[in-house]
C-alpha positions in Angstrom: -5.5 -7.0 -1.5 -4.0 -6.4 2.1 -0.6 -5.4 1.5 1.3 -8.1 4.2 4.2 -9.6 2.6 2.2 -12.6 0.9 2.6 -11.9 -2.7 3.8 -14.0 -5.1 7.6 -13.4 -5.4 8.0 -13.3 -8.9 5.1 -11.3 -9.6 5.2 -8.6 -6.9 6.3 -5.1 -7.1 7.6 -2.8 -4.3 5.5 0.1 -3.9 4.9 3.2 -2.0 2.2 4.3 -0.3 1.1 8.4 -0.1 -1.6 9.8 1.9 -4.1 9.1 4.7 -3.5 9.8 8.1 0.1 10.7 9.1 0.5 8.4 12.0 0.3 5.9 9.6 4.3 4.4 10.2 6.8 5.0 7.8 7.8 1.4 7.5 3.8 0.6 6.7 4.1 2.5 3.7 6.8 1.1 2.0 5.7 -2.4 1.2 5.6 -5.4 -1.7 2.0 -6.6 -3.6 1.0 -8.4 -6.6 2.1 -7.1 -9.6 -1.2 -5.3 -10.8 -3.4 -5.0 -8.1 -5.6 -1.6 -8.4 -6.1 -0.9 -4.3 -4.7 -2.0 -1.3 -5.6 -1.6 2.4 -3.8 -1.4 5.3 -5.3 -2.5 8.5 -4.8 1.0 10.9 -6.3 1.9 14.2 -9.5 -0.2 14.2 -10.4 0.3 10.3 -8.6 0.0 6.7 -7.0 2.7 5.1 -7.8 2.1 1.2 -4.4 2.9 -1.6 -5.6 3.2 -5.1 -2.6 2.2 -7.4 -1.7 4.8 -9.9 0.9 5.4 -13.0 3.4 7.2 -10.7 6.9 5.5 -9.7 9.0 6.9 -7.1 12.7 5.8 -6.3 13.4 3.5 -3.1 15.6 1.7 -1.5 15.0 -1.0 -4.1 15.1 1.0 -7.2 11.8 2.4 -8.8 8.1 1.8 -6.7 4.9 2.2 -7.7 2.7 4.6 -5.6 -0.7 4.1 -4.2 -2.6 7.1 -3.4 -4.9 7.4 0.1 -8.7 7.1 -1.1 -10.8 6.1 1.8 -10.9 5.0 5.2 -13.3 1.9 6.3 -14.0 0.7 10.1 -13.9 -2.8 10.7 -17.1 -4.1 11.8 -17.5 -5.3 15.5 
């Protein structure tokens, strides 16, 4: 699932994103997806950066976020 602000309201959780490549903009990483989903990607600099959802909730802005951890980087095709 691409995380960009299309999830379903009352099923989508904030969450946070950790890893990958540090120019990667703050406000990028802090985003809302479908309750549940096990990986997101983030379109970045002519490829995907890949999040794997885990157990781990951090505090935000909103209260309590779910964290995605970096797993891969993929280029997008020409």
């Amino acid at each position: 699932m691409y995380a960009d602000g299309h999830a379903s309201e009352e099923r989508a959780e904030d969450v946070i994103l950790i890893g990958g490549p540090s120019d990667l903009p703050e406000a990028r990483r802090n985003c809302r997806v479908e309750g549940g989903t096990a990986k997101v990607k983030i379109g970045h600099l002519g490829g995907h950066e890949h999040f794997e959802r885990t157990e781990e909730r951090l505090s935000s802005s909103t209260g309590l976020a779910r964290v995605y951890r970096w797993c891969m980087r993929t280029r997008v095709a020409e």
